[in-house]
C-alpha positions as CSV (number, residue, x, y, z in Angstrom):
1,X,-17.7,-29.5,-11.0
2,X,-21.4,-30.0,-12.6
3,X,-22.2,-33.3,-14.0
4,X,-22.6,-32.5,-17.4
5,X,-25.2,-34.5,-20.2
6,X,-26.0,-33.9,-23.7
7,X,-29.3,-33.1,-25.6
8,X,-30.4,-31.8,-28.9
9,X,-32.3,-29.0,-27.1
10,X,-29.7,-27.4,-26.1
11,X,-29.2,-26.0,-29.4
12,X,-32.2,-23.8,-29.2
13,X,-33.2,-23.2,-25.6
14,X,-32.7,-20.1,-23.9
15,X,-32.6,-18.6,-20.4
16,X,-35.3,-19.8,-18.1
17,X,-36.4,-22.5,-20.0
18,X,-37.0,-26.1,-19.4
19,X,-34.6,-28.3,-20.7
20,X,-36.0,-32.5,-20.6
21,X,-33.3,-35.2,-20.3
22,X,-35.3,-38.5,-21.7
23,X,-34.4,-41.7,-22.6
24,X,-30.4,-43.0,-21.8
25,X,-29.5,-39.4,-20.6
26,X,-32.2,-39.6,-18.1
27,X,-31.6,-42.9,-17.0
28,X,-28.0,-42.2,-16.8
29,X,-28.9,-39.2,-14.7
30,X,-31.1,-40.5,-12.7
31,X,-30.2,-43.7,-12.2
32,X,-26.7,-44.3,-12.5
33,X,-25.1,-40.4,-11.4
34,X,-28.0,-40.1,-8.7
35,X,-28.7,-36.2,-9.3
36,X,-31.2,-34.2,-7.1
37,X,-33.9,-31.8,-7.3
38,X,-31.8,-28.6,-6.8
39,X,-28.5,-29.8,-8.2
40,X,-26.7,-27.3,-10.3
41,X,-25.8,-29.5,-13.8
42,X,-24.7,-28.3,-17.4
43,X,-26.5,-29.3,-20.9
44,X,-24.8,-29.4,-24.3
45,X,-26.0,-30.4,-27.6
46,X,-22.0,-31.1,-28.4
47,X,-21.9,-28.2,-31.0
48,X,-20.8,-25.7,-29.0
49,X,-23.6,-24.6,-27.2
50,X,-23.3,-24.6,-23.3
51,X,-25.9,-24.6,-20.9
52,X,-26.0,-24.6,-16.9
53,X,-29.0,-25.3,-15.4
54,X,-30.7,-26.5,-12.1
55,X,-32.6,-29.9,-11.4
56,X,-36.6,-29.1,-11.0
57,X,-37.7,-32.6,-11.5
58,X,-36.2,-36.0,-11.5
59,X,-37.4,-39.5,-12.6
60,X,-36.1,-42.4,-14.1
61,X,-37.9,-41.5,-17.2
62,X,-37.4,-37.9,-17.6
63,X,-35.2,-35.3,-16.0
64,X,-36.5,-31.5,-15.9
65,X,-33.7,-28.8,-15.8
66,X,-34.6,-24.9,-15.7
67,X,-32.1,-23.0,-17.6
68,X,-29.8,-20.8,-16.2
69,X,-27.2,-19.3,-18.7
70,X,-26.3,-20.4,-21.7
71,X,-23.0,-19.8,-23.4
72,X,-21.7,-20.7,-27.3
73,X,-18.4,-22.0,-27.5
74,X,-16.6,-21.2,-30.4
75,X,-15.3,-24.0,-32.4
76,X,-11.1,-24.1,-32.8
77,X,-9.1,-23.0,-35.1
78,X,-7.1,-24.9,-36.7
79,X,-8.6,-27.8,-35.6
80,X,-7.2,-31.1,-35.1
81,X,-7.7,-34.1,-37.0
82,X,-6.8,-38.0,-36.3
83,X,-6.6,-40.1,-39.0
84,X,-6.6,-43.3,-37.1
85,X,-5.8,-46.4,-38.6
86,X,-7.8,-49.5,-38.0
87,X,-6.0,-51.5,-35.5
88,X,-6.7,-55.2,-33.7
89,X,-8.2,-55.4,-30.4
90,X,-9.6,-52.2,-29.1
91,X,-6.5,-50.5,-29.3
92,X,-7.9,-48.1,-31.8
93,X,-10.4,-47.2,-30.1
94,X,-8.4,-46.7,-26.2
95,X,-6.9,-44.1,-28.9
96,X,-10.7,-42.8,-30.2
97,X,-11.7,-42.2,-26.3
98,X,-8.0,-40.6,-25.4
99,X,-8.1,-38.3,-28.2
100,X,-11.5,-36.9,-27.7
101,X,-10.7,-36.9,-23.7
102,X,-7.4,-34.5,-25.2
103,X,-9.2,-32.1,-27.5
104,X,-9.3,-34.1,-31.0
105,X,-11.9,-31.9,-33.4
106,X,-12.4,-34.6,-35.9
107,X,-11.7,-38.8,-35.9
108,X,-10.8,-40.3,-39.5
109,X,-10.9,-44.2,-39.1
110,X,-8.2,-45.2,-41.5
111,X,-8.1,-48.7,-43.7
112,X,-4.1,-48.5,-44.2
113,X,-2.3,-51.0,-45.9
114,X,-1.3,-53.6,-42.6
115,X,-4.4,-52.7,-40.5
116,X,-5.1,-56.3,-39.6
117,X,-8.8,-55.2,-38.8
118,X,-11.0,-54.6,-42.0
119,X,-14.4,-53.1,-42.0
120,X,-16.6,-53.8,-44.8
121,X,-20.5,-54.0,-45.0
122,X,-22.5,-54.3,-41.9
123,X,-19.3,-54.7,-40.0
124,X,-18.3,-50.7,-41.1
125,X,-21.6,-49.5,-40.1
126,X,-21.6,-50.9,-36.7
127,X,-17.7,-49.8,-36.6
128,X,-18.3,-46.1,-37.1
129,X,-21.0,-46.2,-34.6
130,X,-18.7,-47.8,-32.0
131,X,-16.6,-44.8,-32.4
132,X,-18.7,-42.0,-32.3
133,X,-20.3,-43.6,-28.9
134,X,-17.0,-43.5,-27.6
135,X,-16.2,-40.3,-28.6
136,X,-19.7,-38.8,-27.2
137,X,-19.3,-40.4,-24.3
138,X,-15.3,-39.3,-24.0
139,X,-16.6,-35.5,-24.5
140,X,-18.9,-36.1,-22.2
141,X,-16.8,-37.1,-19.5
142,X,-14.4,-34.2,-20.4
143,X,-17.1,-31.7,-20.3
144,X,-16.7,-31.0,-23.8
145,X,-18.7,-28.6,-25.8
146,X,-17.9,-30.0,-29.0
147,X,-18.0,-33.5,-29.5
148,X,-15.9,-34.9,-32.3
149,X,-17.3,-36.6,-35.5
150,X,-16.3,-39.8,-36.6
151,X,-15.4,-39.7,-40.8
152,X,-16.7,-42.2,-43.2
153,X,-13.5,-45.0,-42.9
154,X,-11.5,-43.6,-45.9
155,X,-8.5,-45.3,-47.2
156,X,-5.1,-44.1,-48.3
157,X,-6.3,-42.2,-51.5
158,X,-9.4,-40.9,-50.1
159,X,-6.9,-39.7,-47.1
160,X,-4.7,-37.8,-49.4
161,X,-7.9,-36.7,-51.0
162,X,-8.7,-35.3,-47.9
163,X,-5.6,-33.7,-46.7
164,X,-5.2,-31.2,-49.8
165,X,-6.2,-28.7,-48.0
166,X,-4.7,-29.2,-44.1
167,X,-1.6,-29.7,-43.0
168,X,-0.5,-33.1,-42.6
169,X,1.3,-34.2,-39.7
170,X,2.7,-38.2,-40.9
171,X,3.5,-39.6,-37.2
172,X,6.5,-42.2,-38.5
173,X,9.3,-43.2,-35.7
174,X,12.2,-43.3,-37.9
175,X,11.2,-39.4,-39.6
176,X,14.3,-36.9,-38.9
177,X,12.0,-34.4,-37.6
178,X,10.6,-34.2,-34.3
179,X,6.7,-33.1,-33.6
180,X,8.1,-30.5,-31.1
181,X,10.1,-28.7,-33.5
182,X,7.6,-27.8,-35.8
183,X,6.3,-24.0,-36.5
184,X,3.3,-22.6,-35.9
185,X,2.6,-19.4,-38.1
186,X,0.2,-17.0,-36.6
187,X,-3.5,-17.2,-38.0
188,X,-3.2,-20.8,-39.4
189,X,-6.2,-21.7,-39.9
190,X,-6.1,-24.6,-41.9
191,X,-7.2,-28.0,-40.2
192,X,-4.1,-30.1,-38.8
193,X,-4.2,-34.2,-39.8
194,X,-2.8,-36.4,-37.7
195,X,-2.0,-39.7,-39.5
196,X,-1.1,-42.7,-37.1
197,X,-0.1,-46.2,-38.6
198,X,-1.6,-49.4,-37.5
199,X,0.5,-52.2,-35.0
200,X,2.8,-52.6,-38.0
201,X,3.4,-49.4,-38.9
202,X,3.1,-47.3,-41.7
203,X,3.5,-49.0,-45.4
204,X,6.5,-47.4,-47.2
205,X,4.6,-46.9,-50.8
206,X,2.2,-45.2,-48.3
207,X,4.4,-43.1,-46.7
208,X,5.6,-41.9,-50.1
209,X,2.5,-41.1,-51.3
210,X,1.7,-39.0,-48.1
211,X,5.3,-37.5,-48.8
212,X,4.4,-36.5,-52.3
213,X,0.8,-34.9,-51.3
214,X,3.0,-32.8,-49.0
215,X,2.6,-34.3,-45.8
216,X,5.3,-33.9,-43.2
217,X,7.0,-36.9,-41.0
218,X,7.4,-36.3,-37.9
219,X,8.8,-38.4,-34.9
220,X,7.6,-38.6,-31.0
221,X,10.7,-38.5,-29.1
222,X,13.0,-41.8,-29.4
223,X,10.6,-44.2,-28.7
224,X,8.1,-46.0,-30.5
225,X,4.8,-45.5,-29.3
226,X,1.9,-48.1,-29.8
227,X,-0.8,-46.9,-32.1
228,X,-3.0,-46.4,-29.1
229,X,-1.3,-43.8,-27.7
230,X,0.7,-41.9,-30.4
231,X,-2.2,-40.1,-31.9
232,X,-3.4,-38.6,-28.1
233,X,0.1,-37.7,-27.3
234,X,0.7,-35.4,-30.7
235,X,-2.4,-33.5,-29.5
236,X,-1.1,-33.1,-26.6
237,X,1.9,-31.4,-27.9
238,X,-0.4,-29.3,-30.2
239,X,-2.4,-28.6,-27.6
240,X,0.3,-26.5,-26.0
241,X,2.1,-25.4,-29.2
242,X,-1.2,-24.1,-30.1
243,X,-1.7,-22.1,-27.1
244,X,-4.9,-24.4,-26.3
245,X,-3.4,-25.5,-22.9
C-alpha cells in the first residue's frame, strides 16, 4: 500500500500536476519514511479529496509529486461523533487516536462532572491542539480521507445543546439496553453522538439530563470498559451496523 501524507493542495490540484510536500510532511517523507524518485504515494488534504501520485523529486526540504488521479471521497452519512470526556493520563487521548484509526467523523472533548483533568486558559488551547495532532496523524496512518475535527471542549449543557439534533448514544454499563440491539432506520441521516464518561463514570444528575434531552443508554456487553477504549469499540459496532465495514 502507498504511503500516504497530507497537504492543503490537494484540495485544488488536478491531473498532471505538481503537488510540493514542504515543511514536517517533507521531512517526514524524506527523512523519516525514506521515499524514492519513482515511488507511487497518495496526497490528501483530509476533506475528502484523494490523490495518487508519483515521486519526481525528493529532498529534505521539499518533496515534488506529479499527479496521477485524483478521487473525492464523499463524506458519511450519518456520521459518528465522540463526545469524549476529559480523562487523566493520556487515556483520553489512546481513545482520540483509536477512534480516528476506527472511522470517528467528529471528536467532542468533554469537561463532565468527575473528569479529574480540567482544561482552562492556555492549558485548553494547547489541549485541543494535542488532539487534533493526534487525530491527523491517526487518519494519516489509516489512510483516511477525512480527518476528524476536534470540538471546542463543551461541557454538559453545551453537550445537550449540541445533541438536539443527533441521536445520542449515552455509553453507561449499568443501561438495560445493549449497543448491538439498537435499530438502524434506512436513510438516517442525522449525526450519531457517542457520549463516554470519564475514569469514574458518568454523574447521575448528568445522566438524567442526557435522559431527558432524549439520549439513549446503552451498555457494551457485561463488562466495564475503561474510558479509553469504550468510545473506539461502539464505533466499531456502528461501523458494521452501519454497513461501513
Amino acid at each position: 500500500m502507498p504511503l500516504h501524507f497530507v497537504v492543503d493542495a490537494a484540495s485544488t490540484a488536478h491531473v498532471g500536476d505538481v503537488v510540493a510536500l514542504t515543511g514536517d510532511e517533507a521531512h517526514h517523507a524524506a527523512a523519516v519514511r525514506r521515499v524514492r524518485v519513482g515511488e507511487e504515494i497518495t496526497l490528501g488534504d483530509g476533506r475528502g479529496a484523494w490523490l495518487t501520485g508519483v515521486c519526481e523529486a525528493v529532498a529534505p526540504r521539499e518533496v515534488r509529486v506529479r499527479v496521477r488521479d485524483r478521487t473525492l471521497v464523499p463524506a458519511a452519512a450519518p456520521r459518528i461523533v465522540l463526545v469524549q470526556a476529559l480523562a487523566k493520563g493520556d487515556r483520553d487521548e489512546l481513545a482520540v487516536q483509536a477512534a480516528t484509526e476506527l472511522g470517528v467523523d467528529e471528536i467532542v472533548p468533554w469537561q463532565a462532572s468527575r473528569s479529574v483533568s480540567r482544561w482552562q486558559g492556555p492549558k485548553l488551547v494547547k489541549g485541543v491542539a494535542r488532539w487534533s495532532t493526534i487525530a491527523r496523524e491517526a487518519a494519516k496512518q489509516a489512510h483516511r480521507a477525512w480527518i476528524p475535527p476536534v470540538a471546542t471542549p463543551l461541557g454538559t449543557p453545551g453537550v445537550i445543546e449540541r445533541a438536539a439534533d443527533a441521536r445520542v448514544l449515552l455509553l453507561e454499563p449499568t443501561a438495560e439496553r445493549a449497543l448491538t440491539a439498537l435499530d438502524w432506520p434506512r436513510g438516517e441521516a442525522r449525526d450519531i453522538l457517542l457520549v463516554v464518561g470519564p475514569e469514574g463514570g458518568i454523574d447521575g444528575a448528568e445522566i438524567d439530563a442526557f435522559e431527558a434531552a432524549g439520549a439513549e443508554p446503552v451498555r457494551m456487553g457485561a463488562s466495564v470498559l475503561r474510558t479509553s477504549t469504550a468510545g473506539p469499540a461502539a464505533i466499531a459496532v456502528l461501523s458494521a451496523a452501519l454497513g461501513r465495514w
